[in-house]
DOTIDREN-723060 format. One record per residue (C-alpha): residue in one letter; x, y, z. Coordinates in steps of 0.05 Angstrom, whole numbers, plus 5000, padded with zeros to 4 digits. Example, Ala and Ser with C-alpha at 12.3 -4.5 7.8 and 13.67 -1.06 7.14 Angstrom:
a524649105156;s527349795143;
This chain:
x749150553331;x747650023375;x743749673422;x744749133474;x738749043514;x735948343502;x728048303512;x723747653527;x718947353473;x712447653500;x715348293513;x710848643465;x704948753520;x707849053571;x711049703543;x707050293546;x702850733493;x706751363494;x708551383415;x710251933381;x707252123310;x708252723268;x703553263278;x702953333211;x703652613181;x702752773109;x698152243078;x695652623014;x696552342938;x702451922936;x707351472934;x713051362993;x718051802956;x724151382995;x723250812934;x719451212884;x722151922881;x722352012799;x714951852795;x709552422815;x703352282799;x698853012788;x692752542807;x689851902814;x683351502833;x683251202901;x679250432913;x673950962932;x672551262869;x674851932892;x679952252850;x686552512896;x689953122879;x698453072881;x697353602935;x697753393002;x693153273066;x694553143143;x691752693194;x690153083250;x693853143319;x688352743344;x692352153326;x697752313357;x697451683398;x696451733466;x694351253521;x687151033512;x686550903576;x684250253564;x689349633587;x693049133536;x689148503512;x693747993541;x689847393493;x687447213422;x679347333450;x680648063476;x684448193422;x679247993370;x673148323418;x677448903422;x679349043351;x671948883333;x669449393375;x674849863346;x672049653271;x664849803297;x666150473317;x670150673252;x664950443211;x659650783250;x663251433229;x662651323163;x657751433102;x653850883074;x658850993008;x665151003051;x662150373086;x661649953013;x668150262993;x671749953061;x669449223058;x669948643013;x667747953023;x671847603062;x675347133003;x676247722956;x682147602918;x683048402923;x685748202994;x691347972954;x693248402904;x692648992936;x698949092983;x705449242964;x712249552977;x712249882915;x708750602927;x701150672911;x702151012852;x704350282824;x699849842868;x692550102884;x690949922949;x684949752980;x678650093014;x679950853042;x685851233040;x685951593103;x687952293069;x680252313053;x677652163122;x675352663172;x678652843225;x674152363271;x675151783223;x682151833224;x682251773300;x677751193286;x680950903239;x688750833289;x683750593340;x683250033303;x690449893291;x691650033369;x686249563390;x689949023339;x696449023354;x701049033416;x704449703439;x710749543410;x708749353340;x703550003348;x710250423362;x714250043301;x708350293251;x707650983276;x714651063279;x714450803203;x709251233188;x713051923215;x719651663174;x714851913116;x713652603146;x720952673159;x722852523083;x717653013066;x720353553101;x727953373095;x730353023039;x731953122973;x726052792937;x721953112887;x715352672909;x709953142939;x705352592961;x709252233014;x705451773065;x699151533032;x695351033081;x689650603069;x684650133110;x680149573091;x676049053116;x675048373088;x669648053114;x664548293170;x667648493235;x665547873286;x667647643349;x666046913320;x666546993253;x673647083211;x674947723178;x681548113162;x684548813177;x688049073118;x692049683134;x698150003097;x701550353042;x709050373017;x713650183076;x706649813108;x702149163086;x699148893142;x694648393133;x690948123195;x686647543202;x682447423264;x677746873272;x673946773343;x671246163326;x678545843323;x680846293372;x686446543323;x690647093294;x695047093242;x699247733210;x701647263149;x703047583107;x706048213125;x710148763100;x714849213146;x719849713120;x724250323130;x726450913114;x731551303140;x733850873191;x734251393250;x731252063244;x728652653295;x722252873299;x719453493322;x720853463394;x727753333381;x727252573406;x730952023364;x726951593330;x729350943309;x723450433278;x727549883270;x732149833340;x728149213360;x728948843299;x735849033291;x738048833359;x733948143361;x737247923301;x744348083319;x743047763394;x741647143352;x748347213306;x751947403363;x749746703393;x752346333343;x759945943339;x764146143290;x762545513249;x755345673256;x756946443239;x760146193174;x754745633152;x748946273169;x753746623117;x754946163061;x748046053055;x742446253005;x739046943026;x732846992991;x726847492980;x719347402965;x716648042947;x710248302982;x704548202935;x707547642893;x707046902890;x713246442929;x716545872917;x719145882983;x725345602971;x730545543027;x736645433000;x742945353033;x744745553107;x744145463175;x738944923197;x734945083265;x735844293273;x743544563289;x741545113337;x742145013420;x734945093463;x737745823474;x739846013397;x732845703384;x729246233430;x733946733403;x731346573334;x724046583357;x724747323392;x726947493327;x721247243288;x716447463339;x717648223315;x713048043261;x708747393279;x708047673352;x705248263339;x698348233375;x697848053442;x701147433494;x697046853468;x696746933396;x704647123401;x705346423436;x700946053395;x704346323330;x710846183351;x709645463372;x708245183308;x714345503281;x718045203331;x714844553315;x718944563249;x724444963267;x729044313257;x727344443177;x728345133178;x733845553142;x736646093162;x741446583112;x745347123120;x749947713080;x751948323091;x754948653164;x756748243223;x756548803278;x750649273294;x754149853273;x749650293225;x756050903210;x759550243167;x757849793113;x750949723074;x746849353130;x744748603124;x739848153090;x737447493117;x731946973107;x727946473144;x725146063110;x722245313141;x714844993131;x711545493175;x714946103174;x718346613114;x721747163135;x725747573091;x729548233112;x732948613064;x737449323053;x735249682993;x741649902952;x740150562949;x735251242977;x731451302909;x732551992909;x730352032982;x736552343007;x738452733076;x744952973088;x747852563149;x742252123149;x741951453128;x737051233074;x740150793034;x742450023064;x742150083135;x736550663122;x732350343076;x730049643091;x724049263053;x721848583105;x717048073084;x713047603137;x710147013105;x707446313135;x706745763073;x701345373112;x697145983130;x697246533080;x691846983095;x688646443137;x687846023074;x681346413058;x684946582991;x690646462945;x695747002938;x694847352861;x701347712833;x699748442840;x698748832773;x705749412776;x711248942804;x714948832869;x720748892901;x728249312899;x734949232893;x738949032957;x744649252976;x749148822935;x745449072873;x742948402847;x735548282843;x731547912898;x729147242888;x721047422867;x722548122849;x722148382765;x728148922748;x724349612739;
């Protein structure tokens, strides 16, 4: 499956918000069953104290996300008014318990340790899990994610989220709790002040920090992943979380020379796993200093899908001081050379320079998540890791290793750089 059309940089603003999201987007006790399927927890204690049954909950159709109505924040100030507004109106629905349970202070190390892409059952997460929200909350609760980031990397995590709903209802897997979200808040929600948006669960861990007084957003670190890779969901539309990343990094391949193809493929592909502490080694492989002004933009549209996701201004900002040391940048490659998702076991690559750390990965196998004709393994099931070594959660705090372990195997069975063998 491919797909050729090339986008701009700041493309993420101008699509609109007509995203499908399952229905019933089960979000009750669990783990993502795609990378955890032989452990099913019969209960557990949430960051709210509130014990969740293995049995499973819905977020309402409410959040099936529709226009707002409102238009796209096109820089960093209406993006941080916006979301803060968004914050303000979630909290307001909420009980003075809920309220303590969803915020931390702002250098809590909690902000830390508590994302993942190992399932929840292994890493608690942080502040509510949305299973236990109302049906108004919830709604509140996307609002705030909608307000945050731009329509396209809105559409990536909802399309992410229903990958879960689809597993549920079609694979193999013996999980029952598929599609466990939670939200925090580090930090008091300010248009001047910093504070951070903490949303996620097993194929999620975004971390947000937004400071008005600096006029800045950064998503470092992040976690994106997938699986399957393609699915269909209940209108019978395709949906396919990962096109845009998929074709923005083989535009960039595709750029290359042959000699640059084969120094991209010799080199070093590494892996920092979500939650864990980096070395951020580079390795061998190809150096932006070796890249032309248009495999340089190439590079940066690819990046963008995870530094770029909130609005023009912070996507610009962002990406000029990676550009700034692209020259000692590495970039690594393995795995297929064609977009072509019906051969091979997908790709991994890494980025990895003084500003930037991007790791995307193919997870050797479905983990018992498995749909007849449908890719989860390799191509369909993909762990990414956005990083920035100058700017880690706005240096408010220092990443702490996560108590349950990180990581997965890749495709090529060998374990990731970062990432213990389970």
């Amino acid at each position: 499956m491919t797909n050729s059309d090339s986008t701009g940089v700041l493309r993420r603003a101008s699509r609109s918000r007509t995203f499908w999201m399952a229905s019933t987007l089960m979000v009750g006790g669990l783990a993502l069953a795609g990378c955890a399927s032989t452990t099913t927890a019969s209960s557990g204690t949430s960051s709210s104290g509130t014990t969740t049954a293995s049995t499973v909950s819905t977020l309402d159709d409410a959040i099936i996300t529709t226009s707002t109505g409102s238009e796209d924040a096109t820089t960093t100030q209406e993006t941080i008014a916006d979301t803060t507004a968004a914050v303000e109106a979630f909290l307001a629905t909420l009980s003075d318990e809920q309220v303590e349970a969803v915020t931390y202070d702002y250098d809590d190390e909690t902000k830390t340790t508590s994302w993942s892409n190992f399932p929840v059952t292994f890493v608690e997460r942080a502040g509510l899990n949305l299973a236990e929200l109302t049906d108004e909350q919830q709604e509140a609760a996307m609002a705030v994610l909608e307000a945050l980031l731009s329509d396209e990397a809105y559409e990536t995590v909802v399309s992410v989220m229903g990958g879960d709903q689809y597993l549920l209802e079609n694979s193999s897997t013996t999980e029952t709790s598929l599609g466990q979200y939670y939200i925090a808040f580090f930090g008091d929600a300010s248009d001047t002040d910093a504070y951070a948006v903490q949303f996620g669960g097993h194929h999620l861990g975004i971390n947000a920090d937004l400071n008005g007084s600096e006029n800045a957003i950064t998503f470092a670190p992040t976690h994106l992943g997938v699986q399957p890779a393609v699915y269909t969901n209940e209108d019978g539309e395709e949906v396919q979380p990962f096109d845009a990343i998929y074709t923005d990094a083989f535009a960039f391949y595709d750029s290359l020379t042959e000699e640059q193809q084969a120094t991209l493929t010799s080199g070093d592909v590494t892996f920092c796993a979500p939650g864990d502490t980096c070395e951020y080694e580079s390795g061998a492989g190809l150096s932006g200093a070796d890249l032309t002004d248009e495999q340089r933009e190439l590079l940066l549209e690819l990046i963008a899908n995870w530094a770029g996701m909130a609005d023009e201004e912070t996507t610009a900002t962002e990406l000029a001081e990676i550009e700034a040391t692209l020259d000692e940048t590495v970039i690594a490659w393995s795995g297929e050379t064609t977009y072509d998702m019906s051969t091979g076991d997908g790709i991994n690559f890494s980025i990895s320079g003084p500003n930037v750390y991007l790791a995307f990965q193919a997870q050797g196998g479905s983990a018992g998540a498995d749909v007849e004709g449908v890719s989860t393994s390799g191509w369909g099931h993909v762990h990414t890791i956005y990083r920035d070594p100058s700017n880690d959660y706005a240096n408010s705090v220092e990443q702490q290793a996560a108590a349950g372990g990180m990581g997965g195997a890749p495709a090529d069975g060998e374990m990731p750089s970062g990432a213990p063998a389970e």
